[in-house]
C-alpha positions as CSV (number, residue, x, y, z in Angstrom):
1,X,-13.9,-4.4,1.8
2,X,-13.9,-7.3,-0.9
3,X,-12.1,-10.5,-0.2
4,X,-11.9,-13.9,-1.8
5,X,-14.9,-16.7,-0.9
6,X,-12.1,-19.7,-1.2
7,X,-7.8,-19.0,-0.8
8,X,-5.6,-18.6,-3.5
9,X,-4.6,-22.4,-4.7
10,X,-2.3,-21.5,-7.5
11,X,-1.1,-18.0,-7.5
12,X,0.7,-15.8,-9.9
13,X,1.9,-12.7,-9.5
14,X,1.3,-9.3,-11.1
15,X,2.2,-5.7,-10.0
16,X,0.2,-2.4,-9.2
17,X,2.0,0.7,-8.8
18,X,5.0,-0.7,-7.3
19,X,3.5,-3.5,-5.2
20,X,3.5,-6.9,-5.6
21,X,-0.6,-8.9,-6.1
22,X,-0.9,-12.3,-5.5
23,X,-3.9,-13.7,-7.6
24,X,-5.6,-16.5,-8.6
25,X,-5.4,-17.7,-12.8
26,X,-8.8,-16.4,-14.3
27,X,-9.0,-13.3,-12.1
28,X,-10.5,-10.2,-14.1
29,X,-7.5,-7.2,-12.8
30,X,-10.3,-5.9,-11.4
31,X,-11.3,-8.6,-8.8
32,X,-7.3,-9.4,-7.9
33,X,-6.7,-5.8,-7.3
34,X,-10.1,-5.0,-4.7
35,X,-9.4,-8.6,-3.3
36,X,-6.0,-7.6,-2.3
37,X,-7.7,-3.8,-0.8
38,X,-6.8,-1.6,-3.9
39,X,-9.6,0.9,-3.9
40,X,-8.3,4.0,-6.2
41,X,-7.5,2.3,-10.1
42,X,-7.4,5.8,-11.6
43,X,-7.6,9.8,-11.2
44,X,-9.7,12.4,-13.0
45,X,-7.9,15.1,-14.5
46,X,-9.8,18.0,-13.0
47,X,-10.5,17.5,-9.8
48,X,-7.9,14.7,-8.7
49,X,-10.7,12.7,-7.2
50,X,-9.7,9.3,-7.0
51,X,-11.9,6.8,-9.0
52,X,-12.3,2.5,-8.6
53,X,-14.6,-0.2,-9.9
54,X,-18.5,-0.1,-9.7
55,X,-20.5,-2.1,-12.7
56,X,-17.4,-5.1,-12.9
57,X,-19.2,-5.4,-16.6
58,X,-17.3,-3.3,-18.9
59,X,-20.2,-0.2,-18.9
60,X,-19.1,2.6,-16.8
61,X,-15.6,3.2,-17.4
62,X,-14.3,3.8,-14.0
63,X,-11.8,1.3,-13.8
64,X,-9.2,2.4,-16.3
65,X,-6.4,1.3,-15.6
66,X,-2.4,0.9,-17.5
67,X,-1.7,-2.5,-18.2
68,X,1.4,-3.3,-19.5
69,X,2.2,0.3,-20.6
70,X,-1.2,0.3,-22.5
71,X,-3.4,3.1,-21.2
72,X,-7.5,3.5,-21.2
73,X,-8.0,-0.7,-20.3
74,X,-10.6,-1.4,-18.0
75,X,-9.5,-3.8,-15.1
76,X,-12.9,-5.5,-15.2
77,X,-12.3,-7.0,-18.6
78,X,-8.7,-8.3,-18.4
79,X,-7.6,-11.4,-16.9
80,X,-4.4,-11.1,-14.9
81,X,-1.4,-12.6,-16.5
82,X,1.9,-14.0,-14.4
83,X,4.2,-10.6,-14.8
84,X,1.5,-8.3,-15.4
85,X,2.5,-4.2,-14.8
86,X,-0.9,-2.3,-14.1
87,X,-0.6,1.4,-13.6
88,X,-3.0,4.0,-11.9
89,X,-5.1,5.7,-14.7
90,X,-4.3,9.7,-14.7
91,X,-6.5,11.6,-16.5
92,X,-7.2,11.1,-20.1
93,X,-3.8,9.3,-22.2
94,X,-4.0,8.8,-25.9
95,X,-7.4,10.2,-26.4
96,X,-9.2,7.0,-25.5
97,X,-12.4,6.3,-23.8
98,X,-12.3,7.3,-19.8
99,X,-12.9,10.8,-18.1
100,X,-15.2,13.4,-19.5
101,X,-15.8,14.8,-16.1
């Protein structure tokens, strides 16, 4: 389980799914999301399996996520914004980059 080294000083909030994210200004969404337990950020096609972070530098892919009704984004390389709407990935959306399982 992640969690945060120091508490939250100045929070804003985004959403995931339907639930309300406290985070911290100058969070990637990747980081406020697995600091606040989020595990699954998207779904392959196929198979269903349920997919989450694992380089946090923008090479793998396999934190796609919807932000702000904008599909194929990877969490780890957008900071959060007060208001922001982040989405579940599911399967491939506007022929972007993401699943080729």
């Amino acid at each position: 389980m992640f969690k945060r080294i120091q508490p939250i000083d100045q929070a804003i909030e985004i959403h995931f799914e339907d639930r309300l994210i406290r985070a911290q200004p100058g969070d990637s969404v990747a980081a406020a999301l697995l600091a606040e337990g989020v595990k699954a950020f998207r779904q392959i096609e196929r198979s269903n399996e349920l997919r989450g972070p694992y380089c946090m530098i923008g090479n793998c892919f396999e934190c796609l996520v919807e932000i702000d009704g904008r599909p194929n984004l990877q969490a780890c390389q957008y900071r959060v914004r007060n208001g922001m709407k982040i989405r579940m990935q599911r399967g491939l959306r506007g022929g972007g980059s993401g699943d080729q399982s």
